[in-house]
Each structure stands twice: as C-alpha cells, then as structure tokens.
N, C-alpha and C positions, 0 to 999 in steps of 0.2 A: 605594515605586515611583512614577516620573513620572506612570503612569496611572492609580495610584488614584483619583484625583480624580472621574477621566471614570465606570468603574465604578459608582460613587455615582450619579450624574448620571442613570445609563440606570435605575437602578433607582427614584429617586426618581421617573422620567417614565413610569415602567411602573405608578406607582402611583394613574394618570389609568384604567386597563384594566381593569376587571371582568370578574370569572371567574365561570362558572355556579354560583350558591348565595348568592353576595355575595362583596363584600370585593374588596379588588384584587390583581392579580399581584403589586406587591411585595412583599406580606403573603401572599402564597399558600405554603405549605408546601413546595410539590412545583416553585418555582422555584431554583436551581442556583444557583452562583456564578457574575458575571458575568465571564468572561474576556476581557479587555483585552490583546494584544500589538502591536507596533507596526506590523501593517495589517489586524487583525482583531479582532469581538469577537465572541465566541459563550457562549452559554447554552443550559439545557436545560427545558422545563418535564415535569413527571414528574405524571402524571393517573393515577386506576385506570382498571384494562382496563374499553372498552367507553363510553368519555369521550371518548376523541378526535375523536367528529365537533364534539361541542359545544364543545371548545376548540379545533378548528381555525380561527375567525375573530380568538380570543385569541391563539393562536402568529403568525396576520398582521400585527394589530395591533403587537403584540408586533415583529415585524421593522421596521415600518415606524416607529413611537417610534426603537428603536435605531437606524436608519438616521439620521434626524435630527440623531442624538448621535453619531454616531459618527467626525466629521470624516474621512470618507473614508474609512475599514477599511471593508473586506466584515462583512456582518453574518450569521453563523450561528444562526438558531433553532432547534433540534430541539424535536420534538412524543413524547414518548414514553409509553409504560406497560406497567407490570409484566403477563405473561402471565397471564391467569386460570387456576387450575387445569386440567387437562383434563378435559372431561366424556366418559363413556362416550357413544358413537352410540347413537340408537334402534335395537334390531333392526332387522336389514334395510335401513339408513340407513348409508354409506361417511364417513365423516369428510372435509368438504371439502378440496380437493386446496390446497395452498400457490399464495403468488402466483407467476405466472409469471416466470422471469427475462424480463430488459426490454436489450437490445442500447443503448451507445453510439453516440450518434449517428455516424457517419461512421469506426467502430470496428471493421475486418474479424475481425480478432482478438486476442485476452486471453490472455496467457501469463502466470501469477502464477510468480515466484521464492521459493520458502520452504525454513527449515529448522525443526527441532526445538529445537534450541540456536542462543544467541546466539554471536559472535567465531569462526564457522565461515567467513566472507566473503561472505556470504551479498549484500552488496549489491553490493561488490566484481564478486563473478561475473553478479548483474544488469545493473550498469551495462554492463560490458563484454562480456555478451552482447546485447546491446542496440544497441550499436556496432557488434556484427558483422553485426547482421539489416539497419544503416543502411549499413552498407558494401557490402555485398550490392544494394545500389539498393533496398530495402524502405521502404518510410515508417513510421518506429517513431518511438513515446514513450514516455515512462518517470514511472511516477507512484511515487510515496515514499510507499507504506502504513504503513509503518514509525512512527506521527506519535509514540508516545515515545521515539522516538530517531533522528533524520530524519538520514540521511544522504548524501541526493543533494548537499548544496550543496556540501560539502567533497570528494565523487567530480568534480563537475562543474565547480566556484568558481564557484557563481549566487549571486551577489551583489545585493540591493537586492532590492525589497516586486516580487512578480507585479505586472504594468498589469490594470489593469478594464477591461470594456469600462462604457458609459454602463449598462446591464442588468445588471450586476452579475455576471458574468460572466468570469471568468480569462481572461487571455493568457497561455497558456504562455511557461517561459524555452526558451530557441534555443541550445544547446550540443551542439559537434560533429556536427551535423546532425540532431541529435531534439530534440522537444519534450518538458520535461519539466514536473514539476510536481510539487514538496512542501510541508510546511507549513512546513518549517525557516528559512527567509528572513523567515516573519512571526511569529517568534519574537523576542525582544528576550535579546542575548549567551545565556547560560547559562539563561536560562530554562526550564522545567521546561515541560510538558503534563502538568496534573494533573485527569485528565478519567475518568468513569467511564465506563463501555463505550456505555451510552446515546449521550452526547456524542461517543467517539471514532468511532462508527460513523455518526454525521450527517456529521460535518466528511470520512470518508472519501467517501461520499456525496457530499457539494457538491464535493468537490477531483475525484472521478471523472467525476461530471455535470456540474457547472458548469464546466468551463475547455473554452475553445473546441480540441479538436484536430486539429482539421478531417478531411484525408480520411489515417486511418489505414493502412496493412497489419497491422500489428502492434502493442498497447498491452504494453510490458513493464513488470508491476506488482512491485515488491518488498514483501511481505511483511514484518509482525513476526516474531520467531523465536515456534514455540510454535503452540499451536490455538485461541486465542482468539476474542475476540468479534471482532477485523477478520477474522479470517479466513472465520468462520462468516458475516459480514455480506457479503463479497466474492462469497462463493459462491451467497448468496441474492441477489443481485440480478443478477447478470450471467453468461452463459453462457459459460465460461472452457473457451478452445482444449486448454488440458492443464499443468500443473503440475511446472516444475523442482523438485528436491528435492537440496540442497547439504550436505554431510556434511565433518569432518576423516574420517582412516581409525581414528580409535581408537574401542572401543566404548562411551565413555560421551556421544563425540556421536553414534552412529549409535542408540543407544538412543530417543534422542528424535525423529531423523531417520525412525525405524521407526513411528516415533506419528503421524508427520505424513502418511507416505505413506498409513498406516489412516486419518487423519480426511478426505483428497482422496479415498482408496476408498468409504467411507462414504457424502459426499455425491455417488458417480458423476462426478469429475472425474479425466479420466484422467492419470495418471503419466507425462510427458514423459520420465522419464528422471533418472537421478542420476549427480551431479558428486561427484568426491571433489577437496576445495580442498587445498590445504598437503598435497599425495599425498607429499612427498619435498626431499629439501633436497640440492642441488649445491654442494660450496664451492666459490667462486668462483678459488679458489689451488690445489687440487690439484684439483678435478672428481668428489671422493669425493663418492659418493651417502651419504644417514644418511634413513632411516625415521627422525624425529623422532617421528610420533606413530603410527608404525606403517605398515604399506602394505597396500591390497588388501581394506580392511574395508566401502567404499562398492561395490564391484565384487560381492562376493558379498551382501550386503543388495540389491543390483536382481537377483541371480538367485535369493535367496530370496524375493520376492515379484514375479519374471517379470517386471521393467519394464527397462528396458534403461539400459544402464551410458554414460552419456555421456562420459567421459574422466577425466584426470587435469590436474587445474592443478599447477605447483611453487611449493611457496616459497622466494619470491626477493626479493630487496630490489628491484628494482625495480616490480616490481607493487608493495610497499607504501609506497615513493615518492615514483612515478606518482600512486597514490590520495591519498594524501596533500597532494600539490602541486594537487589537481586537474585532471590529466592522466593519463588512466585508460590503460591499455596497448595498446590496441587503437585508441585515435585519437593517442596519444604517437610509438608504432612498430609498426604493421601490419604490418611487414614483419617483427619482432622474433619469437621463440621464442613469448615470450610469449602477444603476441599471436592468435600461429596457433593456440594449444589453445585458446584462445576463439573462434575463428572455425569449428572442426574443430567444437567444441560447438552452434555455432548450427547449421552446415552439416547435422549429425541431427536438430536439433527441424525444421528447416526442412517434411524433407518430410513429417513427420505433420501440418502444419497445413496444405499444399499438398493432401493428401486430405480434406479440409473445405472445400475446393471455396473458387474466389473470390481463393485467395493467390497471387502472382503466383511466376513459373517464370524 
C-alpha cells in the first residue's frame, strides 16, 4: 500500500515516548496496529485496568508525535483497558453508579436506527428518515455508526476527505439539507476497517464528538446490525431520544430484530417503534402484489413486545436505484409513493420526541 511507508514513520517516532516501567511505546506490547487511510491515522494503546491515569500523558504525547507525521489526516488515539474482574461490594457498600451520559454539544436529540440482521435496509430506512425529519423544517444529521461497513457516502455521493477545522475538528459533509458524517470517505477504494472493538468505539466517539454539528433538532445515528460493542458504547455515552428497529417480515430477520429490541430494553432506551422494509412487492406490469418474504411479521413482533408498529416500506426498484445512484427517495421525489411511507414513518417518531420537551412543533 502507498501508506505503508508513513505507518513505519509514526511508529518509529513513538519510539522517542516512554511508558511507565521503561521502554518506549513502539516496543510496548499493548500498542495496536497503526492505521493509515487517506485522511486519517488511528491507533490503540491497550494498558491493564487501573493504568490509565499513568498513560494518559503517553496517549498525548502519543497524538501529538502522530500529528507531526501525519501530513494532514486527523489523528485518532484511543487510551484503553481490559475491565478488571468484578469485585464483591463491602457489605452495606452500593457498587458505584456508571459514568453519566454526557449530551452533544448543540444536540437536541439522538434517534439511533438499528436492526438485528444485516441487508434488512437498515441505512436505507435511516437516510430517508432523516430526510423526512429535514423536510419537515427540523435541523437533522446523520452520522454512519456503521464504521465496518459505512454506507452513507453511496446513499448520499459524499465524495472527497471531511475539511478539518485548524482544532482538529470535523466539518460535516452538507447533502440535501443535513449534515452528515462517516468514516467511509476516509477510507482508501476497498479497504477494509480492521479494528477491534476498543478501536471501533474511539473513532465512534471522535466522529460523534469531534465534528462540528452545530445547532441540531435531531442527530439520526445509523447503527451496525447486531448488539455489539457500537452499540453498547452509543448507549453509554449519550442519552438516546428512542431507538428505530427495521426488520424484513420473514422470521429469521425478525429473530435477531427481537434481540435487538431486548438489548435497547436492557439498557432503558425506549423503542421508537418498528419498520417492516421490503413488506411487499407490486409488479410494475400487472400491479400484482407477492409477499416475497412474507407479510405482517414486523407488525406483530411491535405488538408482542407493546412498541408500536411504524409502517410498511415496499420493494421497489426505485428506492434501490435511488440508493444506489445517491439519490435517496425522499429528496429524489417527495412527492413519490415512496417517499410518503418514509415521511408517514417520521411523522410517528416525531411526536414522542416532541414529548421530551425542547423539539420543535
């Protein structure tokens, strides 16, 4: 690769950085592969629990070497370490409370998009609810949590590395009136994100916190499919309005769609509501409807766990397109079929975040 070069570079210049006990960080065990793509580098250093005050002036250092080298990429360090064991509380002694969630700056509200399984349309249905809350006169962005397999640039054609501010700092990209923000852009062709969850949940982190959003109504996150570590880390740090949950109608996606709404119950985020995608297929020559993968399985999955049934999308060749061409169907044709079940979909989440006081009517 063009960048291997540079990789070397950052590691050899890390090897000026002493770590508490001796020895330098690029001899340090617990430092990562350094990841080079064409507007960012990032690495992880991995300490035992209960280490990290004494390496947090090593993880500065440690950014500010890579800054150096880095001819202009954003530079990501994370600081991490394995949990210690749990120890029993002393009698009579509560186990200290977790850290608090921490609000985005100028972020009225956090609406995460997820499902269970992947190739449900899971980002599809984000983008383009996303578009309805902007059409609506709402100030939405859209962030790509997604980061092993980033799909906002191909829903949206963002093209070309995010601008920095001088701070280091993201400007969001500016398509069809939302500000978005993924890692995909600063990936080079095909390249892979081969990051272990340590790593993937820093760079979610900087992509969340670091880009300037300015004055939000609405942050619409898309999700990995699955219960992971983004999603476990989204939920620990910020205080999320309520959680889409997008399903086909057959039961071996709604199996995993059932997993996902138990992991947002779990951590107390409430259930906006379930999408059932690809509900139904119209041929476009005679009008015959075909259950392809069945009908009506997301609709009773939200009345077996009481959260409410948001609607039906169809599958149509033009949403897949649309998507495809980066003209998402709700900014392509608003006026379209289409488009209206995504907008009929935002039009329900709307007023549960309206009851959270602060969202605009």
């Amino acid at each position: 690769m063009a960048d291997a070069p540079l990789d070397r570079t950052i590691r050899n210049a890390l090897g000026a950085i002493e770590v508490p006990g001796g020895g330098s960080l690029a001899e340090f065990d617990g430092l990562s592969d350094i990841i080079v793509t064409k507007s960012a580098v990032a690495f992880a250093i991995s300490v035992d629990p209960g280490m990290e005050p004494a390496f947090a002036p090593v993880r500065s250092k440690a950014e500010a070497v890579a800054t150096e080298h880095a001819q202009g990429r954003k530079v990501m360090v994370s600081l991490t370490a394995d949990k210690a064991p749990a120890k029993a509380a002393p009698q009579g002694q509560s186990r200290p409370a977790p850290p608090p969630r921490t609000p985005v700056p100028g972020v009225r509200h956090i609406v995460a998009v997820g499902s269970g399984k992947g190739g449900v349309g899971k980002s599809t249905c984000a983008v383009n609810i996303a578009l309805a809350f902007a059409a609506k006169g709402f100030r939405t962005g859209i962030l790509d949590a997604d980061l092993y397999g980033p799909s906002l640039p191909k829903l949206l054609g963002l093209e070309g590395k995010p601008a920095l501010r001088e701070d280091g700092i993201f400007r969001p990209f500016e398509a069809f009136g939302l500000k978005a923000m993924s890692i995909g852009p600063m990936l080079e062709g095909n390249q892979a994100v081969v990051w272990r969850g340590p790593m993937a949940t820093s760079a979610l982190r900087q992509l969340l916190r670091e880009t300037e959003w300015g004055e939000l109504d609405v942050l619409v996150v898309d999700l990995p499919p699955g219960t992971g570590d983004i999603q476990i880390s989204l939920v620990q740090q910020v205080e999320l309005a309520g959680a889409v949950i997008v399903s086909t109608p057959q039961d071996l996606a709604l199996i995993d769609a059932k997993k996902a709404i138990d992991m947002f119950a779990r951590v107390k985020i409430p259930v906006l509501g379930i999408i059932e995608n690809m509900s139904y297929f119209l041929a476009p020559d005679t009008g015959t409807r075909y259950d392809i993968f069945g009908h009506g399985g997301a609709k009773d999955a939200a009345e077996e766990f009481g959260v409410p049934f948001l609607g039906e999308i169809p599958l149509v060749m033009s949403i897949r397109e649309g998507s495809d061409a980066g003209r998402p169907a709700v900014a392509a044709a608003p006026e379209g079929a289409d488009a209206q079940a995504f907008i009929a979909i935002a039009e329900k989440i709307a007023p549960a975040l309206q009851r959270k006081a602060a969202f605009p009517v």
